[in-house]
C-alpha positions in Angstrom: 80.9 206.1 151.2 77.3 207.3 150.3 74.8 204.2 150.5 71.1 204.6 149.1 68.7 201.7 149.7 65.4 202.1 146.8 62.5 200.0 147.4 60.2 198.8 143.8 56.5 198.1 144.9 54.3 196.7 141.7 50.6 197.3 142.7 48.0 195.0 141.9 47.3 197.5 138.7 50.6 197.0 137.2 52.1 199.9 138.3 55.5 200.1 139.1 56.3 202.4 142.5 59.8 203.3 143.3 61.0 205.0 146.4 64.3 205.9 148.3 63.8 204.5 151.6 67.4 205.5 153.2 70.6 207.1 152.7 73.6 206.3 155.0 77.0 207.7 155.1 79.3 205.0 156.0 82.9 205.3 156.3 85.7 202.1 156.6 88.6 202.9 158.8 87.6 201.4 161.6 85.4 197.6 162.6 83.1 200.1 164.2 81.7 201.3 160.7 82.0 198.4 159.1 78.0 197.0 158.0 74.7 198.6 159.7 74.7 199.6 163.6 71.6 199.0 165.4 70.4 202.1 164.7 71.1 202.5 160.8 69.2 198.9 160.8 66.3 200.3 163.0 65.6 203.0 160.5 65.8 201.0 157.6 63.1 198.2 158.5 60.6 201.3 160.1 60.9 202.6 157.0 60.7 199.5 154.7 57.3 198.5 156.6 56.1 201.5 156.6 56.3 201.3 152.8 55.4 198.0 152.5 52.2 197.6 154.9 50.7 201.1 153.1 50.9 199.6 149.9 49.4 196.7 151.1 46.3 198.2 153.2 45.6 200.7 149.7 45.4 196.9 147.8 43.3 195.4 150.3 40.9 198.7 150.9 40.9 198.9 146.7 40.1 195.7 146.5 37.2 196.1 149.0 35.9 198.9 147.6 33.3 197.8 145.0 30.5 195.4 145.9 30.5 191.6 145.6 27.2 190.9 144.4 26.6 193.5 141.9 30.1 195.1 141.2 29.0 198.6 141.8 31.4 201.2 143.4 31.0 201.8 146.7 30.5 205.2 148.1 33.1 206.1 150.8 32.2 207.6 154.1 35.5 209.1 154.7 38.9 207.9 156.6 40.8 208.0 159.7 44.4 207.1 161.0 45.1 203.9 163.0 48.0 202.6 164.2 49.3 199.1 163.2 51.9 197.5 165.6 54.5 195.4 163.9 58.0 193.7 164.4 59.4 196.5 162.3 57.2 199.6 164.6 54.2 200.7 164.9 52.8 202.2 161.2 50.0 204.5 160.6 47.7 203.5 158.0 44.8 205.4 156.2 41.6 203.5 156.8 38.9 204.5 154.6 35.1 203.7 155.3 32.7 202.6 153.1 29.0 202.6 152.9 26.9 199.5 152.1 25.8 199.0 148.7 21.7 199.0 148.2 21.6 195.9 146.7 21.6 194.2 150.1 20.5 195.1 153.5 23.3 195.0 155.8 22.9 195.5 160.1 25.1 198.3 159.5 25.1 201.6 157.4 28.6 201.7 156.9 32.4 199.1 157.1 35.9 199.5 157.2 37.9 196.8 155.6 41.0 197.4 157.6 39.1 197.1 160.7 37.9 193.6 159.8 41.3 192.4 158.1 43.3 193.9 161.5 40.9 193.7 164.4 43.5 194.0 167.1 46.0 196.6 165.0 48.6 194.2 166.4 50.8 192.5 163.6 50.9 188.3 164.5 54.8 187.6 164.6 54.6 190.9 167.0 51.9 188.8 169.3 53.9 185.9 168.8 57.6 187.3 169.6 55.8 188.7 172.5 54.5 185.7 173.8 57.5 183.9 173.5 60.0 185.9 175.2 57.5 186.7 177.9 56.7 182.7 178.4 60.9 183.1 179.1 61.5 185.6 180.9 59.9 188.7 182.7 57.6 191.3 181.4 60.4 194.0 181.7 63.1 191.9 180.4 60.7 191.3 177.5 60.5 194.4 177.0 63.5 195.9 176.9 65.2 193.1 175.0 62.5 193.8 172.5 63.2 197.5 172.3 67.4 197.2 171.9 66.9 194.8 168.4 63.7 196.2 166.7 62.4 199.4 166.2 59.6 199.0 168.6 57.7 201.9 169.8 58.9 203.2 173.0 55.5 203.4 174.6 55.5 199.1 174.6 56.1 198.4 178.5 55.5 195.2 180.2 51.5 195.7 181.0 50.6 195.6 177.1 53.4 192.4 176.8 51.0 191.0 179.9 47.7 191.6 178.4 49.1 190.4 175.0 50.1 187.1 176.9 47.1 186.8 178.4 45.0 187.2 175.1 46.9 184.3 173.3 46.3 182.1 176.3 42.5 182.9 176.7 42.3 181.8 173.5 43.8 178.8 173.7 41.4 178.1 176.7 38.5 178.8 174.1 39.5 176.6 172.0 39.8 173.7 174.6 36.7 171.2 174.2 34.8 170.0 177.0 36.2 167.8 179.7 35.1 164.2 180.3 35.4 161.8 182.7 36.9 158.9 180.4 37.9 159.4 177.0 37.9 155.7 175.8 36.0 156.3 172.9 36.2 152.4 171.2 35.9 149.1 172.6 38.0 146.1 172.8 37.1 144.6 169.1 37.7 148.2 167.6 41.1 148.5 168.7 41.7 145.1 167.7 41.3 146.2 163.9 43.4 149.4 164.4 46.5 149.6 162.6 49.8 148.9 164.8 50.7 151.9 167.0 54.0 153.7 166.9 55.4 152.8 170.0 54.8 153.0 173.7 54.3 156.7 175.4 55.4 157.1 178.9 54.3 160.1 180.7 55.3 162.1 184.2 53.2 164.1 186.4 54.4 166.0 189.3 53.5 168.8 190.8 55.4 172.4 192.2 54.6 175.9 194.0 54.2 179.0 193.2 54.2 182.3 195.5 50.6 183.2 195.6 49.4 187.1 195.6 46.5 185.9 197.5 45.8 187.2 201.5 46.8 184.4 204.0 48.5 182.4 201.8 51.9 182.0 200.3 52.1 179.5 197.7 49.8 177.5 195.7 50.1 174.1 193.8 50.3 173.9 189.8 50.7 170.4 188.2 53.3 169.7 185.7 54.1 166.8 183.0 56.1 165.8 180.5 54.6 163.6 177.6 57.7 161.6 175.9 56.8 159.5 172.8 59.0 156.5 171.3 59.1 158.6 167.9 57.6 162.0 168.4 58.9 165.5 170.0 58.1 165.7 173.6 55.3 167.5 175.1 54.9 169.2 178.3 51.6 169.9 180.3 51.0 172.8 183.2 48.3 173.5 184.6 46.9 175.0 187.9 44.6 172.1 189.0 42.6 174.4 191.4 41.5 176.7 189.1 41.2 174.2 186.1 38.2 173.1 184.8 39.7 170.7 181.9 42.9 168.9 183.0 41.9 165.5 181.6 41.1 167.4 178.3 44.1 169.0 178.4 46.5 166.1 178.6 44.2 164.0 175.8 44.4 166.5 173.4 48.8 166.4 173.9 48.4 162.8 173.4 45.9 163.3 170.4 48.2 165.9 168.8 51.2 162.9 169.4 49.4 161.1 167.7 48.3 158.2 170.0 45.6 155.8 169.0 43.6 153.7 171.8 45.9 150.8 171.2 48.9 152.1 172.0 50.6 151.9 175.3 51.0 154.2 178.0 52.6 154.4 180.8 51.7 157.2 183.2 54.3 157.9 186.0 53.4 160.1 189.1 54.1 160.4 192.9 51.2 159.0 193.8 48.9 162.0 194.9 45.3 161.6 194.4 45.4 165.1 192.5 47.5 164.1 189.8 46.2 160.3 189.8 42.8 161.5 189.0 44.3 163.7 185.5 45.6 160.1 184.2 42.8 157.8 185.1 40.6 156.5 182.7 42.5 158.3 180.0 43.9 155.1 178.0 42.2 151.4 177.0 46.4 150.1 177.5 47.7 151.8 180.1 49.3 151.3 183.2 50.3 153.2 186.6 53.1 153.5 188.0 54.8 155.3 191.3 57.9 156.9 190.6 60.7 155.4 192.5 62.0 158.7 193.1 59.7 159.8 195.4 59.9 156.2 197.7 63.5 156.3 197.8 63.2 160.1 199.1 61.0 159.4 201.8 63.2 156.4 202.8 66.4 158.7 202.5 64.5 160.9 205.0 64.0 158.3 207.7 67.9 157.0 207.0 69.0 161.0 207.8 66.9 160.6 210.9 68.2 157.5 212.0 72.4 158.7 212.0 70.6 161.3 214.7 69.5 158.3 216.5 72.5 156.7 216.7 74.9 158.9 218.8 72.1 158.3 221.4 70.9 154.4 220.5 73.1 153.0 218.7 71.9 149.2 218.9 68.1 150.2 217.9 69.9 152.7 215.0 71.7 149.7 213.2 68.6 147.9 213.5 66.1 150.9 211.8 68.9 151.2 209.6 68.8 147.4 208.4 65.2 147.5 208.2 65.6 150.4 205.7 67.8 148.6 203.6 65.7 145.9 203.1 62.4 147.6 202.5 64.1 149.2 199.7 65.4 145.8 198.6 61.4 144.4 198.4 60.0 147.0 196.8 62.7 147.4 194.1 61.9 144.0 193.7 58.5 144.3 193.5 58.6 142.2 197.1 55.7 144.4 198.0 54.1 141.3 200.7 57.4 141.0 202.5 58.5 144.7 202.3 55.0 146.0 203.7 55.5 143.4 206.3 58.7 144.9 207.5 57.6 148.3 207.1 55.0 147.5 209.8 57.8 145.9 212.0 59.5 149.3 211.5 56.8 151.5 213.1 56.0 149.2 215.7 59.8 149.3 217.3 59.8 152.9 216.5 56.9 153.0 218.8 58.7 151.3 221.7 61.7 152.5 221.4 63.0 155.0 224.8 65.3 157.2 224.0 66.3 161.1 224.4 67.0 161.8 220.9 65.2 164.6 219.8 63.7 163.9 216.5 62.4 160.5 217.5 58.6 161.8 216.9 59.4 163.1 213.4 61.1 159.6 212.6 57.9 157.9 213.8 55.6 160.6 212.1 57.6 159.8 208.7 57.9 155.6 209.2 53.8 156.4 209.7 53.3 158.3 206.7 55.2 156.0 204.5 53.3 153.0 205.8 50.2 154.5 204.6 52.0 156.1 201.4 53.1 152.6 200.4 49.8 151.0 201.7 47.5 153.8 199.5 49.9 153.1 196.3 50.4 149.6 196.5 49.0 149.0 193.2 51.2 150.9 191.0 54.4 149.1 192.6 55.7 146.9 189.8 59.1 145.1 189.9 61.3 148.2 189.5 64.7 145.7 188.9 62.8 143.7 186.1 61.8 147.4 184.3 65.1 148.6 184.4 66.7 145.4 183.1 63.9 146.0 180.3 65.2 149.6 179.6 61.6 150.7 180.9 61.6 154.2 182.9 61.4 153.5 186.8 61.4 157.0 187.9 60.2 161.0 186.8 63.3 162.0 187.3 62.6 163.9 184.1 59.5 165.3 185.3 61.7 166.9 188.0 63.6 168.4 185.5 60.6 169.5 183.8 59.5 170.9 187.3 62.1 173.2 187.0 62.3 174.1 183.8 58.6 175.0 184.0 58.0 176.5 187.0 61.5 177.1 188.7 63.0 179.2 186.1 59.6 181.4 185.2 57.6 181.8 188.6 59.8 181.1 191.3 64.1 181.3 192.4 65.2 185.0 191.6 61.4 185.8 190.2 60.3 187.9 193.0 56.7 188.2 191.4 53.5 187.2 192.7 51.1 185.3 191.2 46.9 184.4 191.1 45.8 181.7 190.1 44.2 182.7 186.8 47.5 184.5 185.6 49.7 181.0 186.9 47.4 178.9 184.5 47.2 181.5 181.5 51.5 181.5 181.6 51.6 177.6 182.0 49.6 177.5 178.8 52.4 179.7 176.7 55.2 178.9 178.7 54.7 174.9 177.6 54.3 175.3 174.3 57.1 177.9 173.9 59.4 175.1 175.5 58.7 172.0 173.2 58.1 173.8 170.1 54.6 174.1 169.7 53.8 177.6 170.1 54.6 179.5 166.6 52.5 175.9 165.4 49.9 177.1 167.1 50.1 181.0 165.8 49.7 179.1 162.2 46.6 177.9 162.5 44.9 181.2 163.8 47.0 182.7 161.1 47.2 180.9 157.9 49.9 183.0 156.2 52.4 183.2 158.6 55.2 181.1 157.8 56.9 178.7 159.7 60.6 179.2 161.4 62.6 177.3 158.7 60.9 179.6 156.1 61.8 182.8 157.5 63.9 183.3 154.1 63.4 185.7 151.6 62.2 184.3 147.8 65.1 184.0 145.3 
């Protein structure tokens, strides 16, 4: 079976081109020959854009090749080769040069229009599908799934995918505006005469490690959150807070782009660290704080596991640490935060005078300490956790430990062997969390006006 594949270009000047772009000889005894192979499909779209992007660039130079102000024809300098890198390959394109007309004084003799319309020589859905796949998985991996679908050049390897990443990101940072300390911009009558918001937001903050590249030490901390509206998509947030300059921007403008107004409530949910405390404060009129119970009833799990250790040695004093366990988790689910702190002293006290030979003793009385002054520190955002849940309101980030994962587990740490700095940690968060909820190709749209959204990736009828 001989198969030819024409392409019909109409340039802007009425004229009708018509060229055979491939020829296949396709056979049908077996599923094997049956449609295009990889390779038949490879060749066909290299040679389709190659088609399609010259006739393009000869419109656009054509076009750009008279003056504006007076119409005259420019004078060409001459031309040169460059290489354009698409989806479909990477295409050589003529680019002529022109010189400036007299009518107006320019800061430079001559121009190339190509150079202005394709600054980088690097298509946008080629940045983006880059991006992506690189927020996902590895550089290499990028790479080579990259290279078995498309006709991609075989000189792409995972240093250009890195630096391509990293561009996208920088410019993100760019466009971030300056941070603030409270971004409360109305006061209480304004709100008042706002229109009623959508619903109430909550959002988790938690925080993870990543293996550092640096000398002397092995990980570092980035900060992670999940923004969930009543009727919106989710959001996420990453960030590396010690290299950050703008992590109170950064979550306002996810909250912006959710559209929240200063009416509208918020619940922000963390594990009570100062770093992460600091992001959320003073960032919404209605808001309120809140410690996750996840992170109270670990600590108190801890102390239970030391206490079976306790009792093969005291088993009198274990039943009693063990009751008093009970019950402080009984107060503070309860929001019984006077009688439950009470207790929690009466905890380390006995821990203190208890004698016994059990080896873990000064770790048990090192964490009843540290969760005395954990509860102590965060007694403010302890609400009644029983009366939320009864309410159907969140009383712990469990999701944000999902999104802890998600975020950091699966792309920096587990099987990722890779090291990282800080500044390339905080550029991948950027991509990586707006590849995840859906926001990245969004973003691509407003640098690039005519690129079309995914659920127009159709061809005209």
């Amino acid at each position: 079976m001989d198969i030819r594949v024409k392409i019909e270009i109409t340039g802007p000047d009425g004229v009708v081109h018509e060229h055979e772009i491939a020829a296949f000889e396709k056979g049908s005894e077996s599923a094997a020959e049956i449609g295009l192979s990889i390779g038949d499909s490879k060749e066909l779209l290299l040679t389709l854009q190659q088609e399609i992007v010259a006739a393009q660039a000869a419109a656009f130079c054509a076009d750009h090749s008279t003056c504006l102000c007076c119409a005259g024809r420019l004078r060409r300098k001459g031309s040169k080769a460059i290489q354009y890198r698409t989806v479909f390959g990477d295409i050589t394109i003529d680019s002529p040069r022109f010189y400036h007309c007299r009518c107006h004084a320019g800061s430079a003799q001559t121009f190339s229009p190509l150079t202005e319309l394709l600054p980088h020589h690097v298509a946008p859905e080629m940045l983006w599908l880059e991006t992506k796949w690189a927020s996902l998985v590895s550089y290499g991996v990028t790479v080579d799934l990259l290279k078995d679908v498309l006709p991609i050049d075989k000189r792409l390897n995972a240093e250009t995918v890195r630096r391509h990443l990293g561009r996208v990101a920088m410019r993100m940072e760019a466009e971030l505006a300056d941070e603030r300390y409270s971004f409360v911009e109305t006061n209480a009558y304004e709100r008042e005469q706002l229109s009623n918001p959508e619903g109430p937001i909550t959002v988790g903050i938690d925080g993870g490690y990543i293996r550092s590249r640096e000398k002397g030490q092995s990980h570092f901390e980035v900060t992670v959150g999940k923004s969930i509206p009543t009727d919106r998509p989710d959001r996420y947030l990453g960030l590396v807070q010690s290299h950050d300059e703008k992590p109170k921007r950064r979550l306002n403008e996810i909250l912006k782009d959710q559209g929240w107004q200063e009416n509208q409530q918020v619940t922000f949910m963390t594990d009570g660290g100062d770093s992460v405390i600091n992001i959320a404060r003073d960032m919404a009129p209605a808001s309120e704080h809140i410690l996750d119970w996840f992170h109270i009833t670990m600590r108190i799990t801890v102390m239970h596991q030391y206490v079976k250790g306790l009792a093969h040695l005291n088993p009198d004093e274990a039943e009693e640490m063990a009751r008093r366990l009970r019950q402080i988790k009984g107060y503070l689910w309860n929001g019984n935060l006077h009688d439950g702190q009470e207790v929690i002293d009466d905890l380390v006290m006995d821990l203190d005078d208890i004698e016994t030979q059990y080896a873990s003793i000064k770790a048990l009385r090192k964490a009843a300490r540290e969760f005395q002054t954990y509860i102590a520190n965060n007694a403010w955002m302890i609400p009644n956790y029983a009366e939320r849940r009864r309410y159907g309101e969140r009383v712990s980030t469990g999701f944000v430990e999902s999104t802890v994962n998600t975020v950091v587990g699966k792309r920096f740490c587990k099987r990722q062997q890779m090291r990282w700095s800080r500044t390339g940690a905080h550029l991948m968060l950027q991509t990586r969390t707006r590849t995840l909820d859906g926001t990245l190709r969004k973003k691509f749209q407003q640098w690039y006006p005519g690129m079309k959204s995914d659920g127009d990736q159709k061809l005209a009828a």
